[in-house]
N, C-alpha and C positions, 0 to 999 in steps of 0.2 A: 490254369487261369492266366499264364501269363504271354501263352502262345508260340513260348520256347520252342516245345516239341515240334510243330508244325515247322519252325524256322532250321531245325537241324534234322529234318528228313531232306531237305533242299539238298541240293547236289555238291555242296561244301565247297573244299573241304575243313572238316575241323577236326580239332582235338579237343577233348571232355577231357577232363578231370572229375570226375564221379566219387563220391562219397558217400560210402554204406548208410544203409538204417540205422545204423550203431552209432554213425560219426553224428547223424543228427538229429538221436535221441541224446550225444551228450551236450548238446546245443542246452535242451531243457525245455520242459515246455510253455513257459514263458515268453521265449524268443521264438519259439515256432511260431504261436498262436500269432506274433507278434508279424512275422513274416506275411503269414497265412493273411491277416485284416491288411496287410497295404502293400498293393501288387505293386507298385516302383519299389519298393524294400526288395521284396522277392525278384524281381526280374535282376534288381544290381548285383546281389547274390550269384543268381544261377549263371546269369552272364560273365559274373568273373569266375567261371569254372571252363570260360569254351574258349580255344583261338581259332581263330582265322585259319587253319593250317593243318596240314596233315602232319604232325609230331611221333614217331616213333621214339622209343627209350635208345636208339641208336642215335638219331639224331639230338638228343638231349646232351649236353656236358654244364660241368661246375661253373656256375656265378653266370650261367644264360638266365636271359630275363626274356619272359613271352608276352609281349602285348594281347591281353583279351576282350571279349567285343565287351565288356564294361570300360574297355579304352584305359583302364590301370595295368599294369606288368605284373607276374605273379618271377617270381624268384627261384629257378634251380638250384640244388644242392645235390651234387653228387660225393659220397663218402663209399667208397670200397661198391658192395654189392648194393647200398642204400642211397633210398633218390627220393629227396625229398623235394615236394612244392610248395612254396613258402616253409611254413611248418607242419604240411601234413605228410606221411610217410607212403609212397608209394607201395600198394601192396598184390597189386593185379596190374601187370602191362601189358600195354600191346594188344589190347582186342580190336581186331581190327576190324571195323564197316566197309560197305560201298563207299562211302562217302567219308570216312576220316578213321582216326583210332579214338580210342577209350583208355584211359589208365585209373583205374579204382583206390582211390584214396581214406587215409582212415579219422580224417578233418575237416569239417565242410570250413573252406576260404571265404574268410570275411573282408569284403571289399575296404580297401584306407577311403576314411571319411572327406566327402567333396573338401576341395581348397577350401578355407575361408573367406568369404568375401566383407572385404573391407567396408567404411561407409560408404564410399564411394559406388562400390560395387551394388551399393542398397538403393541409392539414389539412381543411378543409370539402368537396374534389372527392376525400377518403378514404374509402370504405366501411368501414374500420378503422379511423377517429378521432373516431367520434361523441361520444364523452364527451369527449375532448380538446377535439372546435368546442366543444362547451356546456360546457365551463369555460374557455377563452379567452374568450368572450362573457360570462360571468357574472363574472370576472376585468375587464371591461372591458380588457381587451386587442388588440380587436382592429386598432382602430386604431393602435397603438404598432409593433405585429408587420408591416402593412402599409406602415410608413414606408418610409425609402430604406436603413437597414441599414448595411451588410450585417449579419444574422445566420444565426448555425448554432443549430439547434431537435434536439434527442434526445424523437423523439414515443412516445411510450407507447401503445400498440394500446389495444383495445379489451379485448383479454384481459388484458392488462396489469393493467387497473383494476379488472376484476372478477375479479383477482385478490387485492385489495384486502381485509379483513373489512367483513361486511357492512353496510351503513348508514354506511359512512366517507366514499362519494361524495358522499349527502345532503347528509349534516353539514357537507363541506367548500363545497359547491355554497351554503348555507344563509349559510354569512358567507364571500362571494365573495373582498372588499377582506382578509382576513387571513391565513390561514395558506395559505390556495389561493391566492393570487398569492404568497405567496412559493414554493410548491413549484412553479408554471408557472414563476417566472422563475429557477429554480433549472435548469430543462431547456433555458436559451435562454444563448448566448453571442454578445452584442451587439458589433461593432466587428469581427467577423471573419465569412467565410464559408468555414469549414474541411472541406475535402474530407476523404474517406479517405484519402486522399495526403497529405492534412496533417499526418497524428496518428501519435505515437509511442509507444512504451510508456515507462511512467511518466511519460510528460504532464499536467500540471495544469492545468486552463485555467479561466479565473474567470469564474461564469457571473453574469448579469444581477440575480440573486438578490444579488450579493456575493461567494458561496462557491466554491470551487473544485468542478468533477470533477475525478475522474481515471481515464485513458486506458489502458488495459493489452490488449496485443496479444499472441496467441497462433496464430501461425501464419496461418490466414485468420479467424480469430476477434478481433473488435474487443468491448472491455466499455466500457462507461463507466460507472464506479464497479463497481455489482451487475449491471447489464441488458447485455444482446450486443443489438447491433447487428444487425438482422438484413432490414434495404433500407437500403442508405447512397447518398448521396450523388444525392440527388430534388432536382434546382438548380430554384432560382427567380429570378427576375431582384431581387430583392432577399437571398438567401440562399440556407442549403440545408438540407434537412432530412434525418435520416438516424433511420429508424426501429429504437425499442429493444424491448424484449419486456418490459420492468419500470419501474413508475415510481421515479424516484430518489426514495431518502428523505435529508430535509435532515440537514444535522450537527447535533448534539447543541447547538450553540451558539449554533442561532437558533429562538429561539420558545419555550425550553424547558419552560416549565410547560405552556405550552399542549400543545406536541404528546408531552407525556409524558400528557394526559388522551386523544389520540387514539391514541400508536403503543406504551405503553409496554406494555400488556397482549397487540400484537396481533401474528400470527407475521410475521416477514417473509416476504413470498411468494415469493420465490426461495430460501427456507431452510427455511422451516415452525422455524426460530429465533426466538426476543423479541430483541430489541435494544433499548437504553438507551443513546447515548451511543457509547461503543468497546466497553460491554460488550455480550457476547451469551451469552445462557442457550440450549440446544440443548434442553429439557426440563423443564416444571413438573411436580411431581408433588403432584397434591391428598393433605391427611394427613385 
């Protein structure tokens, strides 16, 4: 199913590493079955059994490492007459093909699990955080967000922001270092990595900005401040990100001149309201 075979009839060369019936009955069949339902499992498996190369046990010595088409390295061990790969024990060498050799091992090689990807790395491998990357980036953020953390990030879609009035992205995109890093670090809460499991109704949690959210739960609906929740809990080996459907607007008490020449005219986009502050008008009527 995974079209292996078809790719290593090709004219090579390679070298197999092969693992008995035996080796992958002690797998279990848990982890077969497991294999078996999702062919990207399977294919990173059997890929990290082949290299690129024709390998004899002549050509093999102690502490070589073999890049294989899963693009991870598998590890020699040569001990006296014992050659092991990673930790399976070579127990059949040298059968050799047209097209490469085979060495029969008695451990099927579990590929090292992909790197972690940071927040960062969740926001940029987004189709729905374009404007998020390039105001992280513009924000010089990005290395701060890639550190060891842990953070929790509330990411704002892409509709999110263009939902925004128009020409506000520019503007903010325009002077990076000011009101736009404090509204990115106003969606980041630094020193914690809080799952949905984490968060309670009426939770406050003080985001990187300084300022608090807050957390209001409503059956399977999670808000934080004005925006739902709507993919929670995308872990990263430094954090987690939990996507919102609104950008959070800051409190009244930071930036205020300023972002009364940005926000104080413009409708909140989860209300089609003005907002000022606590105050919120529902309605201007030109005379």
């Amino acid at each position: 199913s995974t079209n292996l075979d078809e790719a290593l009839a090709g004219t090579g060369p390679f070298t197999v590493f092969a693992p008995t019936d035996a080796a992958f009955d002690a797998l279990g069949p848990a982890i077969i079955l497991d294999l078996l339902m999702d062919n990207t499992a399977l294919t990173n498996v059997l890929t990290y059994h082949v290299a690129g190369d024709s390998l004899t046990s002549a050509d093999l010595s102690d502490g070589q490492t073999i890049t294989t088409l899963f693009g991870a390295d598998v590890t020699v061990t040569i001990d006296g007459d014992m050659v092991m790969i990673n930790d399976a024990a070579v127990i059949i060498a040298d059968l050799i093909g047209s097209n490469g050799v085979v060495h029969v091992i008695d451990a099927v090689l579990l590929p090292p699990a992909p790197t972690p990807a940071t927040v960062v790395d969740i926001i940029v491998n987004s189709p729905s955080h374009n404007i998020l990357e390039a105001a992280v980036v513009a924000a010089g953020l990005v290395d701060a967000l890639s550190g060891e953390g842990p953070f929790t990030v509330f990411a704002p879609t892409d509709e999110a922001f263009a939902a925004l009035p128009a020409g506000l992205i520019d503007e903010l995109l325009a002077d990076p270092t000011g009101t736009l890093t404090d509204i990115l670090t106003y969606h980041v809460v630094a020193g914690a990595a809080a799952m949905s499991t984490d968060l309670s109704d009426g939770q406050t949690i003080a985001t990187l900005q300084g300022d608090e959210v807050t957390i209001t739960i409503d059956g399977m609906m999670v808000m934080v401040n004005d925006a739902t929740v709507i993919v929670a809990d995308i872990v990263a080996d430094n954090g987690v990100v939990h996507v919102i459907d609104a950008v959070l607007s800051l409190p009244s008490n930071v930036n205020q001149v300023e972002l009364g020449s940005l926000f104080e005219v413009y409708p909140n986009p989860t209300t089609d309201a003005l907002r000022w502050g606590n105050v919120q008008v529902d309605r201007l009527q030109v005379l």
